[in-house]
N, C-alpha and C positions, 0 to 999 in steps of 0.2 A: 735375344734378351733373356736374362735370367729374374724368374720372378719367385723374391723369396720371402718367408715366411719371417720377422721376426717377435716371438713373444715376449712379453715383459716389456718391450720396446718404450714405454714410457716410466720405466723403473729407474733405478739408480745406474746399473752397469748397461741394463738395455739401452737409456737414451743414447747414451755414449757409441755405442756398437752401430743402432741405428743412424747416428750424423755421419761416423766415419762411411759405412756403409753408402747413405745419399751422396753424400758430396765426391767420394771417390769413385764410384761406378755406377756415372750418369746413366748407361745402358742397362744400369738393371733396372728391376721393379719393386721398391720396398713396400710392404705391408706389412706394419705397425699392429699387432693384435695383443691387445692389453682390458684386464678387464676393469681398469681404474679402481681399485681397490685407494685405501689410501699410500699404497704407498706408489703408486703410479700417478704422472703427474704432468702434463700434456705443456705445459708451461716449459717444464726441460726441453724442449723439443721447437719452442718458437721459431730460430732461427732457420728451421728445414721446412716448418708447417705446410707451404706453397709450393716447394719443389714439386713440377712436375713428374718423378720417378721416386715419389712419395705419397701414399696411402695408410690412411688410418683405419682399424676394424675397432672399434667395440666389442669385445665378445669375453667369453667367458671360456676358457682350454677344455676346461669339463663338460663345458656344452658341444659333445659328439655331433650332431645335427647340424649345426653351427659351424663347424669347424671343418665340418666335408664340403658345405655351402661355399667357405672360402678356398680352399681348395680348386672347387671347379672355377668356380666364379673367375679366378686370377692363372689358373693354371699352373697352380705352384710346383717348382721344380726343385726349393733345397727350404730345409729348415735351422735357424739357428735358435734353439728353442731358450731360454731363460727367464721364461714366468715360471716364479715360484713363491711362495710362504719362505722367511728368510730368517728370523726373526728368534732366537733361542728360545728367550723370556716367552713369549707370546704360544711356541709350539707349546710349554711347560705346563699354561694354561689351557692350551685349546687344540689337542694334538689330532682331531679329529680333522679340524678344518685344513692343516698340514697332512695330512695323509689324503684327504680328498684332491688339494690343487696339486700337489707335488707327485704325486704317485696314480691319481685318475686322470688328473689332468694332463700328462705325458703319454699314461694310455690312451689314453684321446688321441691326440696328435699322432701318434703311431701308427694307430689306426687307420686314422684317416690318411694319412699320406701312402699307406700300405693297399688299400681300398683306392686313391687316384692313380699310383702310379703303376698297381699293377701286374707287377714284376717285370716294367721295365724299369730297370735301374740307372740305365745309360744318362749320364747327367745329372741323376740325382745326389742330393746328400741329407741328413738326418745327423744334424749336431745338436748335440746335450751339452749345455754348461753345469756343472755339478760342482760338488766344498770340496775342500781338504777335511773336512771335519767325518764324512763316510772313514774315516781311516783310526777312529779315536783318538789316542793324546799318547803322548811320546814321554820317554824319561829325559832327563836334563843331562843327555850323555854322547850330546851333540848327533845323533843320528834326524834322519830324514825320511818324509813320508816319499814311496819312492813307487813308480806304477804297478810295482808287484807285491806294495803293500795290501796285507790282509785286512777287508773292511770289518771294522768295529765302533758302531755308533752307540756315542752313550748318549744321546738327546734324544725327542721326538721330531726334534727339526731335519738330525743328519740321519736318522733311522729312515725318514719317509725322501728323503735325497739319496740314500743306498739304493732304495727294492727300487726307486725310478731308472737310477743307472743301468741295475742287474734287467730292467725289463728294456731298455732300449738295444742292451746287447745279446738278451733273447730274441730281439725282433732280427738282428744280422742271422742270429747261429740259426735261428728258425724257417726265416723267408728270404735269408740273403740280401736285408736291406742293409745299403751305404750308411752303416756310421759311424760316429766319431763321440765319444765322452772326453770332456777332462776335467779334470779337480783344481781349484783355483785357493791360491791363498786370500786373505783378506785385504779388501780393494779398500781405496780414499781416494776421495777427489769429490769435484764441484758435484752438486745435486743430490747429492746421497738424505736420504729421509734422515731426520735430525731424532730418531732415537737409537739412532748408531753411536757410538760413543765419540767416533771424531768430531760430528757436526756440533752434535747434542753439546759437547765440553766446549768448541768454540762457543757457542752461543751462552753458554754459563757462563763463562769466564767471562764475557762481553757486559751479561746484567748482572755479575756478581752474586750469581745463584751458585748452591753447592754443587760438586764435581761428586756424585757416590761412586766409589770403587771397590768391585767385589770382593770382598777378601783380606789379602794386607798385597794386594794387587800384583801379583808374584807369577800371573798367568804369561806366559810366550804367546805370541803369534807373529807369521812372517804377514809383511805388509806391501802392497804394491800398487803402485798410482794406476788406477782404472784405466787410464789412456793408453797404459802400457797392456793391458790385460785384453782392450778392444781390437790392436794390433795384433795382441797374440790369435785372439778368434779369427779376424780375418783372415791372418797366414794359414791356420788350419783348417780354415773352411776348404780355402783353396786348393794348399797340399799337404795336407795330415792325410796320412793314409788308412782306406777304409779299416775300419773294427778296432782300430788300434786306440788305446787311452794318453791323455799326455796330460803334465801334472805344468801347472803355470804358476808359478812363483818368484819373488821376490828376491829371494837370499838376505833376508832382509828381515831378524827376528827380533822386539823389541820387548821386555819387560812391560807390561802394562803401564804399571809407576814408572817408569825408565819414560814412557812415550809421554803421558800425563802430564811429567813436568817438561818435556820440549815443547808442547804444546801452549801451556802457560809460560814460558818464556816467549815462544813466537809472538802470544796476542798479546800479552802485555808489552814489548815493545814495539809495535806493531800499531797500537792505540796511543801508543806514549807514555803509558805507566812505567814505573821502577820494575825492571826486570824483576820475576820473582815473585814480583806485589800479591798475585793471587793465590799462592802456594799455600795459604792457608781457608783455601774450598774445600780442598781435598777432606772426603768424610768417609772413611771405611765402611762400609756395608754389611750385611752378611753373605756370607757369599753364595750363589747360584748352586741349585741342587743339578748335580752331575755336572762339574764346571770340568771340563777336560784345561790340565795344564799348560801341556805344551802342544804348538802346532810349527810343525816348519815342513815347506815343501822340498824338494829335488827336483829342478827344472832342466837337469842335464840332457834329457831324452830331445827334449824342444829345442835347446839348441843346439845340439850335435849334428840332429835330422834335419830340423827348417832353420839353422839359422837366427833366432828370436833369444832377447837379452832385454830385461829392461833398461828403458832407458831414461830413468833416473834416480839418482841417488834419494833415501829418504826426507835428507834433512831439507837439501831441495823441492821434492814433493810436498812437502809437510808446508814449506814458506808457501806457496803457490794456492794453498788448499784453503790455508789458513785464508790469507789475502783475498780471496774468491768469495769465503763465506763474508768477510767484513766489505765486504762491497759489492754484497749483494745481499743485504738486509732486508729488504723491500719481498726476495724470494722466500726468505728464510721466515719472517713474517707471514708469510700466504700460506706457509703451507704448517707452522707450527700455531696460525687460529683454525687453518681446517677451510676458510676460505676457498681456495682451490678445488676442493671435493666440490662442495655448493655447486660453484661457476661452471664444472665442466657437466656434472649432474644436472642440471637444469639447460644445456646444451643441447644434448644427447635425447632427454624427455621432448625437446622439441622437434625431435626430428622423427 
């Protein structure tokens, strides 16, 4: 039995990683360790809750102590690590607390995995999910961020996601630990916390609240349905080969406003309104200090090596994502009064 570690596991792209993970390799051992912040949310996760080759931690990645605890406790043999502060806006404000989860927090886990196994290696692995965004912002000159792009973070978000990278592949060049990083383009799909701009715009569009976009909305990024991105983690877990980086992307680059208004066409027919109806939300903003323009990956490396494509077209993911959050109001409700914090918060205190 392989008993493995996943953080973030009740996050956005975590849940996701976590189900496929349960339900595909009944013979492993999944441990959930998430510190429920708000953007961790135990509800994404109903369907798996009872599997027996399903386990929840509570904990905190910065909590060292803690983290060696689970460790022994479970015997853990691989890490797919992806608790992190995500958030641009938020780092902007408060870049302290993104340099503590992002950058201690992985020291943590380093650590401790380094400290149970040992130097014995045999069987283990030590995976990093990390951005595209460690890479900075591209010119509009059709190039691509490509594994032997040079990191340059203009945020405090992909600044404290850089030094996490550069110290997980300190930990190979220095003690010879199994690992693996890669840089992911930007994910959509069901459960994503709604101050992401997909969820957040369905749900405007739904109560006819304004759409703010930063700018005159002119920013690139490659986009890729999360189901698609949990498939790529699992292929790498398995055989990505040690120390090596791989870039998981989309090919898939859309104009902000370009995607904004797919979007308002999907809900609005979708609900029954006149295509278009709500094309007048849209409220230009000001834009985001250090807003990097373009973002596109090159995910040649991943498939050439393992084989891995996504597998679906945008405007296909987009209908599906759309459809998900409108029929599933009742989620999208729970978790944009904050509700869900309460319920699992008073859980947890009772135990």
């Amino acid at each position: 039995m392989k008993n493995i570690i996943i953080t973030g596991g009740a996050g956005f792209i975590g849940s996701h990683v976590v189900r496929l993970f349960v339900n595909k390799y009944p013979d492993y051992h999944i441990v959930n360790v998430d510190k429920l912040t708000y953007a961790g949310n135990l509800a994404n996760l109903k369907d798996i809750e009872n599997k027996p080759n399903y386990t929840f931690e509570k904990a905190d990645i910065c909590d060292f102590e803690t983290i060696m605890d689970i460790f022994k406790k479970y015997n853990i043999d691989g890490v797919i690590h992806l608790a992190a502060e995500s958030h641009v806006d938020r780092s902007i404000k408060d870049p302290f607390t993104f340099a503590k989860t992002n950058v201690i927090g992985t020291l943590s886990l380093l650590q401790a995995a380094k400290l149970s196994w040992n130097g014995d290696w045999e069987g283990k692995r030590f995976y990093h999910i990390s951005t595209d965004e460690v890479y900075g912002a591209l010119e509009f000159d059709g190039t691509l961020f490509t594994e032997e792009t040079r990191y340059n973070p203009h945020s405090p978000y992909s600044a404290s996601k850089a030094s996490s990278d550069h110290f997980v592949r300190a930990f190979h060049d220095t003690y010879g630990m199994p690992t693996i990083v890669t840089n992911c383009s930007n994910n959509y799909g069901p459960y994503q916390f709604p101050e992401k701009l997909i969820p957040l715009f369905i749900n405007n569009i739904r109560h006819k609240k304004p759409l703010p976009v930063y700018g005159k909305g002119e920013n690139v990024r490659d986009w890729l349905y999360v189901e698609d991105h949990a498939r790529a983690i699992d292929l790498i877990f398995h055989k990505g080969k040690i120390a090596e980086t791989y870039n998981i992307g989309g090919f898939n680059e859309w104009k902000n406003i370009d995607l904004i208004k797919v979007i308002i066409n999907t809900v609005d027919r979708l609900l029954g309104r006149k295509e278009g109806e709500d094309l007048n939300l849209i409220t230009f903003v000001t834009d985001r200090a250090g807003h990097d323009m373009r973002y596109a990956i090159d995910s040649t490396k991943l498939h050439e090596e393992l084989g891995w494509e996504p597998s679906l077209q945008f405007e296909e993911g987009i209908e599906k994502t759309v459809k998900w959050y409108l029929e599933n109001q009742a989620w999208m409700d729970n978790v944009t009064s904050g509700d869900y914090q309460k319920y699992y918060e008073e859980m947890y205190d009772k135990r």
